[in-house]
PQR file with spaces between the fields and no chain letter, atoms N, CA, C, O and H, PARSE charges and radii, in Angstrom:
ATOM       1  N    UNK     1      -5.834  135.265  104.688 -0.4000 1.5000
ATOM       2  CA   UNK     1      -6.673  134.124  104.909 -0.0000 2.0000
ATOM       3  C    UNK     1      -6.149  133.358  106.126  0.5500 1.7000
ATOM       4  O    UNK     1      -4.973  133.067  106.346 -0.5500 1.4000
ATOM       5  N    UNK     2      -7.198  133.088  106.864 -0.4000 1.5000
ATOM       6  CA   UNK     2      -6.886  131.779  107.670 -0.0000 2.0000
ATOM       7  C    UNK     2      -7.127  130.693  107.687  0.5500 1.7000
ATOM       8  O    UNK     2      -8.183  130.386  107.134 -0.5500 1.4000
ATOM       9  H    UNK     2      -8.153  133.325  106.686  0.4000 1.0000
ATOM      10  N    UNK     3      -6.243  129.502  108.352 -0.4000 1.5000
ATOM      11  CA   UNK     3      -6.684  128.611  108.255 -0.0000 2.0000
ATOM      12  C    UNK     3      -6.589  127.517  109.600  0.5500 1.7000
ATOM      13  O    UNK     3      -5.586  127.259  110.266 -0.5500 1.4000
ATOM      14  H    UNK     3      -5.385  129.751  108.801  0.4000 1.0000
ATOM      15  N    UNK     4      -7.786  127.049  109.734 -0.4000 1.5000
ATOM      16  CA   UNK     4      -8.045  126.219  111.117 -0.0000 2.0000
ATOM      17  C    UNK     4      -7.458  125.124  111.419  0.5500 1.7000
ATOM      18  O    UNK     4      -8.090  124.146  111.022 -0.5500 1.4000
ATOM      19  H    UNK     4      -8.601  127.259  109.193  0.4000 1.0000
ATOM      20  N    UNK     5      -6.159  124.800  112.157 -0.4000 1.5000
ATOM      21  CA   UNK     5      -6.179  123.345  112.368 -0.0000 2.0000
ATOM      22  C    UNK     5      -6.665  122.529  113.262  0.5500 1.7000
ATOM      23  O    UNK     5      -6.393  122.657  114.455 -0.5500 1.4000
ATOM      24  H    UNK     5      -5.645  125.595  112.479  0.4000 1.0000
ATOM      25  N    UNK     6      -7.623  121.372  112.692 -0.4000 1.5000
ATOM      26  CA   UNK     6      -8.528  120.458  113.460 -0.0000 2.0000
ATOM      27  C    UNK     6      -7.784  119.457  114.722  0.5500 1.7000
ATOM      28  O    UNK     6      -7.181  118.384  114.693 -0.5500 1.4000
ATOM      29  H    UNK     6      -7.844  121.268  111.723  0.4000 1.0000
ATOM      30  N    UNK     7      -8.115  120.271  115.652 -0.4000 1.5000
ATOM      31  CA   UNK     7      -7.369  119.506  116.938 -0.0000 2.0000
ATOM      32  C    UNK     7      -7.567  118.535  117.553  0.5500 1.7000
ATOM      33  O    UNK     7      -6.850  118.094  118.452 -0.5500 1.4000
ATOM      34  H    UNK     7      -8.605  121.142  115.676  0.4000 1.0000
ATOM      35  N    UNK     8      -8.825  117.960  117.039 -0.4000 1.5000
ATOM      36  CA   UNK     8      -9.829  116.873  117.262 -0.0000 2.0000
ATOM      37  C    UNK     8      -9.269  115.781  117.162  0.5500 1.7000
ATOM      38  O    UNK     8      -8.653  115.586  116.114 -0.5500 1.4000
ATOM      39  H    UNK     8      -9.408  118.318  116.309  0.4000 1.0000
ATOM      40  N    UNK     9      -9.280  114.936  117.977 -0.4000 1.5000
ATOM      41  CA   UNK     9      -8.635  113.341  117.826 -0.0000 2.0000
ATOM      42  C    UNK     9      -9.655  112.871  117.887  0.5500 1.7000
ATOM      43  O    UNK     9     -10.638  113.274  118.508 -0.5500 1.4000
ATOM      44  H    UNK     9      -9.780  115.095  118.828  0.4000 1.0000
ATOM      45  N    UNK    10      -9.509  111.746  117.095 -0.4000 1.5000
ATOM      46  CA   UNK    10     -10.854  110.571  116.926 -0.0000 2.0000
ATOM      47  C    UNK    10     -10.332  109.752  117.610  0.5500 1.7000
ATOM      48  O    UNK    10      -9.147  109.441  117.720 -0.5500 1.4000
ATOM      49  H    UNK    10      -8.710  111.418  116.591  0.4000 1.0000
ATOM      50  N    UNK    11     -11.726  109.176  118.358 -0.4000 1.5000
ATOM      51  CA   UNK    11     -11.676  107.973  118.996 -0.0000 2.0000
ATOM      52  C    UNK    11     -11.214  106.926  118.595  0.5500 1.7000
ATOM      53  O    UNK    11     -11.760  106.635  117.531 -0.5500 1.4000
ATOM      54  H    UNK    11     -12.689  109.429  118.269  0.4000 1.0000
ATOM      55  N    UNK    12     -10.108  105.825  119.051 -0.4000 1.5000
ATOM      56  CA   UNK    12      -9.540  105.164  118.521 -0.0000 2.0000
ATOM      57  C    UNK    12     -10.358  103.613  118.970  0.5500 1.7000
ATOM      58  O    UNK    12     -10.435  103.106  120.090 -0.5500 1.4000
ATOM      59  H    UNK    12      -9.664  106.061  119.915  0.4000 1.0000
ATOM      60  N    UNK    13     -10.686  103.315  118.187 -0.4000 1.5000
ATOM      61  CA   UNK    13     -11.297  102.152  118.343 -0.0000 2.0000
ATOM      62  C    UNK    13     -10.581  100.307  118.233  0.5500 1.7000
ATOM      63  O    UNK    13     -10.125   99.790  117.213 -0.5500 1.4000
ATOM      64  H    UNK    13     -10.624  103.727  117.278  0.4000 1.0000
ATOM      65  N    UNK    14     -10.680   99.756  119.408 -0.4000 1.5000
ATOM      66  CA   UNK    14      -9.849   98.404  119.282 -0.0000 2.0000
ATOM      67  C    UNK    14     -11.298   97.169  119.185  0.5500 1.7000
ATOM      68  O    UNK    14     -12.311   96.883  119.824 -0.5500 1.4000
ATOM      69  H    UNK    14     -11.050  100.175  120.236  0.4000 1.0000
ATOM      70  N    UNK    15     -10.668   96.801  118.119 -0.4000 1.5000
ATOM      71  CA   UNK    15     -11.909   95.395  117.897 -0.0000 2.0000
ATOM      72  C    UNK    15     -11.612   94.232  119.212  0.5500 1.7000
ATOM      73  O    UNK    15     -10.628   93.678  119.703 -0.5500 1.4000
ATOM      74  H    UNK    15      -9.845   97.034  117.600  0.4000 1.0000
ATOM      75  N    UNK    16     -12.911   94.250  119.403 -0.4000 1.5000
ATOM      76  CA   UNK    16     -12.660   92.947  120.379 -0.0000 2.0000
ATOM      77  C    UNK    16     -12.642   91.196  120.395  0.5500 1.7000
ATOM      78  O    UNK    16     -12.388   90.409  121.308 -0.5500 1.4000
ATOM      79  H    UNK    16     -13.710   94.701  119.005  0.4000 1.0000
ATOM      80  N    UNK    17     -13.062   90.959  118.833 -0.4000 1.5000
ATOM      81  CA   UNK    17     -13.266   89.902  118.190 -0.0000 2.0000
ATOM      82  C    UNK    17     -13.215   89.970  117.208  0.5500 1.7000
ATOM      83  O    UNK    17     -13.791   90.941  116.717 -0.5500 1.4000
ATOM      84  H    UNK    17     -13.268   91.598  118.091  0.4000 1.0000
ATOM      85  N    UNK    18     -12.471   88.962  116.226 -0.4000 1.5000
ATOM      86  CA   UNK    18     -12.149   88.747  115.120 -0.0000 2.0000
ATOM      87  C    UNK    18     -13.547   88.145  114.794  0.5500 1.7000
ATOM      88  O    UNK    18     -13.787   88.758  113.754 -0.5500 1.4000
ATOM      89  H    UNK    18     -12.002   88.174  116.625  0.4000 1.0000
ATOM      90  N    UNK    19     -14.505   87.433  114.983 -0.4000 1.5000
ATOM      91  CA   UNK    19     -15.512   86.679  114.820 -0.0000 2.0000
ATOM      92  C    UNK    19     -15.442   85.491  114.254  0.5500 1.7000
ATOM      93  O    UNK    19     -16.221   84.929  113.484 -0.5500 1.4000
ATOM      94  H    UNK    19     -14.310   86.935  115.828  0.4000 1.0000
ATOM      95  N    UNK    20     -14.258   85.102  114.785 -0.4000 1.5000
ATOM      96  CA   UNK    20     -13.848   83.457  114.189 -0.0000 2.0000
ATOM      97  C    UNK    20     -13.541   83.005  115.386  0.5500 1.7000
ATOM      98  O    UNK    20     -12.868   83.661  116.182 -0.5500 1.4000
ATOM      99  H    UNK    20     -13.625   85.558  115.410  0.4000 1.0000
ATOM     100  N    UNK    21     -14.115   81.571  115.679 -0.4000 1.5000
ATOM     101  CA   UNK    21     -13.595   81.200  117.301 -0.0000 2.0000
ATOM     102  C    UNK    21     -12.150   80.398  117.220  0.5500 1.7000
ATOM     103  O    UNK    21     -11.427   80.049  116.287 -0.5500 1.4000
ATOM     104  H    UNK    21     -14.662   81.039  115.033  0.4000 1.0000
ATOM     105  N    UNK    22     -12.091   80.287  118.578 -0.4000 1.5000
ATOM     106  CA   UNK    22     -10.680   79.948  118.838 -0.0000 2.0000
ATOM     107  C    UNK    22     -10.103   79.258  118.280  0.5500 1.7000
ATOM     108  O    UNK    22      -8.987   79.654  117.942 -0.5500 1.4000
ATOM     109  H    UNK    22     -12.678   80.571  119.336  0.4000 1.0000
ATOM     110  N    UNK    23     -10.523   77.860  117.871 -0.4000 1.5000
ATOM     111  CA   UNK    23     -10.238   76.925  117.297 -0.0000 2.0000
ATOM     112  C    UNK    23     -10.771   76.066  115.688  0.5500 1.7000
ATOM     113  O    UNK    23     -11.991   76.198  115.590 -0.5500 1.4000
ATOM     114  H    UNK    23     -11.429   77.538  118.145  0.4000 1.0000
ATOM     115  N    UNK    24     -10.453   75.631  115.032 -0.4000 1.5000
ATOM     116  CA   UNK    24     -11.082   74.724  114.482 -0.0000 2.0000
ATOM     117  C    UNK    24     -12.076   73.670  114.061  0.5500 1.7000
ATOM     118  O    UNK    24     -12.899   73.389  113.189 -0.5500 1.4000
ATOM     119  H    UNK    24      -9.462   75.524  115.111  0.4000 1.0000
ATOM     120  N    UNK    25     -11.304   73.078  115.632 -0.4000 1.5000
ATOM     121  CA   UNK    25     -12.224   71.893  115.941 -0.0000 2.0000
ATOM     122  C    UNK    25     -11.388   71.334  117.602  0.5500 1.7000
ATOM     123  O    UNK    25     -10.427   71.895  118.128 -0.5500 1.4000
ATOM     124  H    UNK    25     -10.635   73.305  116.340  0.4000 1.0000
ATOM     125  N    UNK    26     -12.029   70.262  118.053 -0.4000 1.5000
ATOM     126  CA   UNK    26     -11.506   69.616  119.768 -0.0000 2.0000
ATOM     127  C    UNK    26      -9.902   69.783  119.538  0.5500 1.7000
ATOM     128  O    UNK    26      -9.203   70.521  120.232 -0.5500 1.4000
ATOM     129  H    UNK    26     -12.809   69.807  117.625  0.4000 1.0000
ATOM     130  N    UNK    27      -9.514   69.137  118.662 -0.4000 1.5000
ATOM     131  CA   UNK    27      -8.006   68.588  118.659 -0.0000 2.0000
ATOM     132  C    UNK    27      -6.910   70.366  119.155  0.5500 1.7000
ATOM     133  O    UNK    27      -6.094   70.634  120.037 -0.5500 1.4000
ATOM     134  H    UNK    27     -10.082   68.537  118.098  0.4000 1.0000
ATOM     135  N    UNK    28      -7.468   71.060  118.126 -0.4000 1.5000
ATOM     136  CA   UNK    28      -6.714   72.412  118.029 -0.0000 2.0000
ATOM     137  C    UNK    28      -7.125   73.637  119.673  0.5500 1.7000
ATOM     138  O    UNK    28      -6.527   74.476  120.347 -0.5500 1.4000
ATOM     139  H    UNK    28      -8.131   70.843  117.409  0.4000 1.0000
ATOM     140  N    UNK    29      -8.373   73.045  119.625 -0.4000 1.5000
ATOM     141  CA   UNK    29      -8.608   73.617  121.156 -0.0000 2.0000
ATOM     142  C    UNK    29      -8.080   73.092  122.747  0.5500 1.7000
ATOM     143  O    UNK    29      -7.653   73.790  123.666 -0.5500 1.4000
ATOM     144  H    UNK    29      -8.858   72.364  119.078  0.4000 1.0000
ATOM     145  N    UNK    30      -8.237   71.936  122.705 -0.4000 1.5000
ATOM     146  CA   UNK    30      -7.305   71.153  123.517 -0.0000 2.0000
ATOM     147  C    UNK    30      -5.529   71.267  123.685  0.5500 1.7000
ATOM     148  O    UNK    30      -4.931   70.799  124.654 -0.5500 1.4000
ATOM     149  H    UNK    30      -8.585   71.369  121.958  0.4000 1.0000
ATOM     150  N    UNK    31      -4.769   72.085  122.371 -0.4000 1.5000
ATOM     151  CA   UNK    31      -3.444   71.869  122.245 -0.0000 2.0000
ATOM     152  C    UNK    31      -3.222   72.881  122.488  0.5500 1.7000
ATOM     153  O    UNK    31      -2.095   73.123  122.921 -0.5500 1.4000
ATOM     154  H    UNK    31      -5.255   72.464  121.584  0.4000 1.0000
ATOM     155  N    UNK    32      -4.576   74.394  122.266 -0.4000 1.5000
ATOM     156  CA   UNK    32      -3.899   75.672  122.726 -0.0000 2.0000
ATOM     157  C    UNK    32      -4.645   75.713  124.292  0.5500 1.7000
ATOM     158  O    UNK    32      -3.896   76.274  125.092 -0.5500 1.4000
ATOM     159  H    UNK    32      -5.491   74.197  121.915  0.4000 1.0000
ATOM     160  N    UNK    33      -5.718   75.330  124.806 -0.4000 1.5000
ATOM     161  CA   UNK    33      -5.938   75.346  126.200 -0.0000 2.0000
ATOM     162  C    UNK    33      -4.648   74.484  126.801  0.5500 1.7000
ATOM     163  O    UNK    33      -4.429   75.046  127.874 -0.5500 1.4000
ATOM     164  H    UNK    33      -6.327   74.874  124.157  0.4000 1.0000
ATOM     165  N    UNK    34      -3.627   73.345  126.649 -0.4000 1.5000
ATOM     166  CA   UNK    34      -2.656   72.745  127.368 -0.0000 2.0000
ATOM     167  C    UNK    34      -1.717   73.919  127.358  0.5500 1.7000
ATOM     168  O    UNK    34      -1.602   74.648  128.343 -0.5500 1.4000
ATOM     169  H    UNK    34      -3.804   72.888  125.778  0.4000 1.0000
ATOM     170  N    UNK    35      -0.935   74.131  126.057 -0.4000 1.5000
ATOM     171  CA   UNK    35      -0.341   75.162  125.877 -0.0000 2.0000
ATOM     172  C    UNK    35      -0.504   76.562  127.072  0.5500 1.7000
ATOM     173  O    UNK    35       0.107   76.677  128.134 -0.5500 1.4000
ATOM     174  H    UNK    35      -1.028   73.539  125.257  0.4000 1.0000
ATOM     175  N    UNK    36      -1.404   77.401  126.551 -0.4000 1.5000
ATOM     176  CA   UNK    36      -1.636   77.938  128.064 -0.0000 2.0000
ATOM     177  C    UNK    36      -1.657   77.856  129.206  0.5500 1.7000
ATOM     178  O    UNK    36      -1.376   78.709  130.048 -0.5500 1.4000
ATOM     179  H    UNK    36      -1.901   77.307  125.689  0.4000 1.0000
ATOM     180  N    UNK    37      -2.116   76.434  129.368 -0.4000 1.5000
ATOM     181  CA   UNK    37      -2.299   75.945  130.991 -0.0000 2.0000
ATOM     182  C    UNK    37      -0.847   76.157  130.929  0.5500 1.7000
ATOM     183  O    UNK    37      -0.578   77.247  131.435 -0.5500 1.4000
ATOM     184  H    UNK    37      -2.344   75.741  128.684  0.4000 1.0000
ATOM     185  N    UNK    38       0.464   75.371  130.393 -0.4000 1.5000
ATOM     186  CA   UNK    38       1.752   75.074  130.956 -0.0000 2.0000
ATOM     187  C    UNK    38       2.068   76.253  131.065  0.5500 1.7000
ATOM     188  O    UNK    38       2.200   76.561  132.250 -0.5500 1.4000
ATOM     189  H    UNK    38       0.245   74.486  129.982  0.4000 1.0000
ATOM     190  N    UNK    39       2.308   77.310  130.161 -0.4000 1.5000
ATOM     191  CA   UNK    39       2.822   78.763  130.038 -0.0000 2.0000
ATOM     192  C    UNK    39       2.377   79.140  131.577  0.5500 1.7000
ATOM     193  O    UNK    39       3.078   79.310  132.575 -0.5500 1.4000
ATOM     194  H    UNK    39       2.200   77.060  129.199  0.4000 1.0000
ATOM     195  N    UNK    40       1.041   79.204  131.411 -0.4000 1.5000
ATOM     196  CA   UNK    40       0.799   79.963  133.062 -0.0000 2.0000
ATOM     197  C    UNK    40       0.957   78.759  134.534  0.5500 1.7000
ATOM     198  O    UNK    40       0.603   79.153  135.645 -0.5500 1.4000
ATOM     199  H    UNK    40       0.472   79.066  130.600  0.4000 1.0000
ATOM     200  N    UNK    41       1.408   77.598  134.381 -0.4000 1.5000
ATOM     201  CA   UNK    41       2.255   76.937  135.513 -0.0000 2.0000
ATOM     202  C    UNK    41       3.739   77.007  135.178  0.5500 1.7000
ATOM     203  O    UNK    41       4.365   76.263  135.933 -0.5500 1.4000
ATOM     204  H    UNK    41       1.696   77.278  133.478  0.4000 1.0000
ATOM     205  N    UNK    42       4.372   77.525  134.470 -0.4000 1.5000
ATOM     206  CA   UNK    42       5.501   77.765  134.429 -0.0000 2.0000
ATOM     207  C    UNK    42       5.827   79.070  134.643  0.5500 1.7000
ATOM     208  O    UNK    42       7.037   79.284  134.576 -0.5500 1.4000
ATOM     209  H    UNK    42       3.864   78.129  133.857  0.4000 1.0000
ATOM     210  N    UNK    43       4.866   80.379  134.971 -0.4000 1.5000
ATOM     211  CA   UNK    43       5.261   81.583  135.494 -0.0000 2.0000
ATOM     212  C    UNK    43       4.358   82.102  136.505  0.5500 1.7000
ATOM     213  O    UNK    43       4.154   83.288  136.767 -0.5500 1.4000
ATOM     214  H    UNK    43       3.883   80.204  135.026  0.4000 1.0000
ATOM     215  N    UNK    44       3.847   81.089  137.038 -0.4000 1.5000
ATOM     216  CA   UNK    44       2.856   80.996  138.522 -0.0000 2.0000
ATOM     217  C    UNK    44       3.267   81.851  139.182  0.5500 1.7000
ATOM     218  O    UNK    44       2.566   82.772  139.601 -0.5500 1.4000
ATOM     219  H    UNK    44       4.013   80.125  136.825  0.4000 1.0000
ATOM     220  N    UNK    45       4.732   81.690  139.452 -0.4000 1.5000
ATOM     221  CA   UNK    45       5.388   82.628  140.736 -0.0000 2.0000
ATOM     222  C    UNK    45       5.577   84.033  140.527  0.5500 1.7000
ATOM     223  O    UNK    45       5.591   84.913  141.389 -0.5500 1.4000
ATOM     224  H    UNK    45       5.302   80.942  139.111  0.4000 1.0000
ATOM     225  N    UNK    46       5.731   84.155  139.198 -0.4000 1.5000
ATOM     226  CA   UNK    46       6.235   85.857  138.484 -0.0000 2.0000
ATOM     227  C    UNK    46       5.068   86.964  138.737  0.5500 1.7000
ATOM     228  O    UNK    46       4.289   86.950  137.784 -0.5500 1.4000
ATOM     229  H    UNK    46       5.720   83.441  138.499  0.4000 1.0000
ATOM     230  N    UNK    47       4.828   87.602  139.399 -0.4000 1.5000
ATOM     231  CA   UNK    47       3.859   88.929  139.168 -0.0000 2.0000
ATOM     232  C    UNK    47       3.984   89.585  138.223  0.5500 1.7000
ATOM     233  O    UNK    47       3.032   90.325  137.975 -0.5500 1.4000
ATOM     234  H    UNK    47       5.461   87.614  140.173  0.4000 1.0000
ATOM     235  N    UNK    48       5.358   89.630  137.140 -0.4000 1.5000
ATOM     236  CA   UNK    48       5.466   90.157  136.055 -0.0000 2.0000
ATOM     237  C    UNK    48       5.338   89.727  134.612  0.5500 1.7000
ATOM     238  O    UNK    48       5.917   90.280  133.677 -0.5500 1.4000
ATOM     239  H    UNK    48       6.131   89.029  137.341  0.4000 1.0000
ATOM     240  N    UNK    49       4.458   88.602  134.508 -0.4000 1.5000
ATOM     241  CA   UNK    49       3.872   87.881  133.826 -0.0000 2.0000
ATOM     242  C    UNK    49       2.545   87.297  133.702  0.5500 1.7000
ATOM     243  O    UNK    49       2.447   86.252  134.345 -0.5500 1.4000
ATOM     244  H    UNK    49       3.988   88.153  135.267  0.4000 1.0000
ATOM     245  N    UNK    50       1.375   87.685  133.005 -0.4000 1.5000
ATOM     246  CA   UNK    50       0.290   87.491  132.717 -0.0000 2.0000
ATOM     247  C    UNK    50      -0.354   86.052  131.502  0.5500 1.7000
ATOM     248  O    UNK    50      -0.504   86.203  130.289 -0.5500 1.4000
ATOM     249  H    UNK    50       1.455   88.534  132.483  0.4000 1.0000
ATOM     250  N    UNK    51      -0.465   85.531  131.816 -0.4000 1.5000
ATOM     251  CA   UNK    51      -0.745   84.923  130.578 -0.0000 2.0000
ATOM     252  C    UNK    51      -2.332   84.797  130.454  0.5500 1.7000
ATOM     253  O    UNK    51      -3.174   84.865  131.350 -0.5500 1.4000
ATOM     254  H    UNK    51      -0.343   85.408  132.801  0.4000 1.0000
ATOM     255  N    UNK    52      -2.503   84.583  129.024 -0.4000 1.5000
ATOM     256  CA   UNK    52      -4.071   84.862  128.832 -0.0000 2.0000
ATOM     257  C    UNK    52      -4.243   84.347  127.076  0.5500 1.7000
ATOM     258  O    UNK    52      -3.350   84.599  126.266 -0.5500 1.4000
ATOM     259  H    UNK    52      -1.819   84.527  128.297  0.4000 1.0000
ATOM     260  N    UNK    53      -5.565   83.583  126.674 -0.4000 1.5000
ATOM     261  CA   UNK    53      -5.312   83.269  125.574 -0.0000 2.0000
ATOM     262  C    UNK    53      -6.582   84.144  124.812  0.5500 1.7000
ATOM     263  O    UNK    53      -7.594   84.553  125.381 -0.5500 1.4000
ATOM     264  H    UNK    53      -6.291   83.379  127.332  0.4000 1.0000
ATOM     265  N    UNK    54      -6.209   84.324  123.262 -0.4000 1.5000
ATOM     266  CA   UNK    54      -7.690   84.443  122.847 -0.0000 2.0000
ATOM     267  C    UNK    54      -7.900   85.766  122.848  0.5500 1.7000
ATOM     268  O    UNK    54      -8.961   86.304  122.529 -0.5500 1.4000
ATOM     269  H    UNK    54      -5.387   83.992  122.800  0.4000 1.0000
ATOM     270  N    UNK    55      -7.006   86.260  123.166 -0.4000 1.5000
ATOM     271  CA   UNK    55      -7.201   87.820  123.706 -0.0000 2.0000
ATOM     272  C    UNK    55      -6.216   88.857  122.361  0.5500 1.7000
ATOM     273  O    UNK    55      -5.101   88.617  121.899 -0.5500 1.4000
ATOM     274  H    UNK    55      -6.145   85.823  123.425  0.4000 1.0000
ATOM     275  N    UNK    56      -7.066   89.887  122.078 -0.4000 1.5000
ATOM     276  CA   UNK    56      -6.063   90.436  121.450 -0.0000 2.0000
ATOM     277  C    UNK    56      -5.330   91.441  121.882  0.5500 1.7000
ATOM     278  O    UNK    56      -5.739   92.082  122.850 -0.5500 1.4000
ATOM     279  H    UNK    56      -7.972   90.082  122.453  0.4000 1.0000
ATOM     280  N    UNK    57      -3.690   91.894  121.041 -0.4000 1.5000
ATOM     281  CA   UNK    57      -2.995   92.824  122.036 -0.0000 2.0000
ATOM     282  C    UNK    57      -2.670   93.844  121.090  0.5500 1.7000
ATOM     283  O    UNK    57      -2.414   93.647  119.902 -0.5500 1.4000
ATOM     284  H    UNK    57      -3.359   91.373  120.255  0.4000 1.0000
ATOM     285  N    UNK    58      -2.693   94.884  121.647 -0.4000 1.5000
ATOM     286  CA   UNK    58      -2.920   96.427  120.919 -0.0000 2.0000
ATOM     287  C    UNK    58      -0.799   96.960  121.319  0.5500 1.7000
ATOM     288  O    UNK    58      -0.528   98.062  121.796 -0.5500 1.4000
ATOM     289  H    UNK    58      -2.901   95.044  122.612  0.4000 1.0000
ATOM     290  N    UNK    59      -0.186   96.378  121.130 -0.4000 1.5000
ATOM     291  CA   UNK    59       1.395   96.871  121.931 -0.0000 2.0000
ATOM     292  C    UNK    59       1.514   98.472  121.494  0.5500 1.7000
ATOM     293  O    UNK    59       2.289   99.229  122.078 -0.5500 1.4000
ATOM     294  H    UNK    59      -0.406   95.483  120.743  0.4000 1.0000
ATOM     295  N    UNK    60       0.695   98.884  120.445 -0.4000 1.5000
ATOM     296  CA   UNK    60       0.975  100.806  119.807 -0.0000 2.0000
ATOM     297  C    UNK    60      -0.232  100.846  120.013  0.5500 1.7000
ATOM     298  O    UNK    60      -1.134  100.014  119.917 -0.5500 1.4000
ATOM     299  H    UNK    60       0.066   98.269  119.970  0.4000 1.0000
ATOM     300  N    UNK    61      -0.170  102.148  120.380 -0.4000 1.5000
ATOM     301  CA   UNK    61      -1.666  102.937  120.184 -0.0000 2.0000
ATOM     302  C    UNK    61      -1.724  103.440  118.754  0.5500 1.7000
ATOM     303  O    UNK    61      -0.879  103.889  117.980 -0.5500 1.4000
ATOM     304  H    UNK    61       0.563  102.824  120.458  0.4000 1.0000
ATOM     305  N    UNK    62      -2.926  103.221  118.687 -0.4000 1.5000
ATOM     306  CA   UNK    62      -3.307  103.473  117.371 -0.0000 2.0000
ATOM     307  C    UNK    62      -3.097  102.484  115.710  0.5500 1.7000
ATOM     308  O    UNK    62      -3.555  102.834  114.622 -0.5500 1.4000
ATOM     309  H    UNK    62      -3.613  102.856  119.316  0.4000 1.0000
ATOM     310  N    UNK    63      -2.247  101.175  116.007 -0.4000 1.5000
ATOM     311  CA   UNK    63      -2.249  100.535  115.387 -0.0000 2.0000
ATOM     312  C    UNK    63      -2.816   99.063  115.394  0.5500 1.7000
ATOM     313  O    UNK    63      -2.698   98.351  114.396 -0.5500 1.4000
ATOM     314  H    UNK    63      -1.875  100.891  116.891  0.4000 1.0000
């Protein structure tokens, strides 16, 4: 008997939204838009630093 192994990788799919928005309400949106703002004026100069909010991050494939 033989038997076939399926070599097929499935497409790995990354969600792009949780479907809950950013914030709460003004207060909680205002503290993470400052927040960000400072993060990204405090590594203005670095090319090796991105900052970005809101965004989700995949660091493994496949998890």
């Amino acid at each position: 008997m033989v038997t076939q192994i399926n070599n097929q990788t499935s497409e790995i799919i990354y969600p792009e939204s949780d479907g809950l928005p950013l914030a709460d309400n003004t207060l909680q949106f205002r503290l993470i838009t400052t927040i960000q703002g400072g993060i990204d004026a405090l590594f203005k100069d670095n090319p090796n630093v991105f900052v970005a909010g809101d965004l989700f991050w995949y660091p493994v494939e496949g998890e």
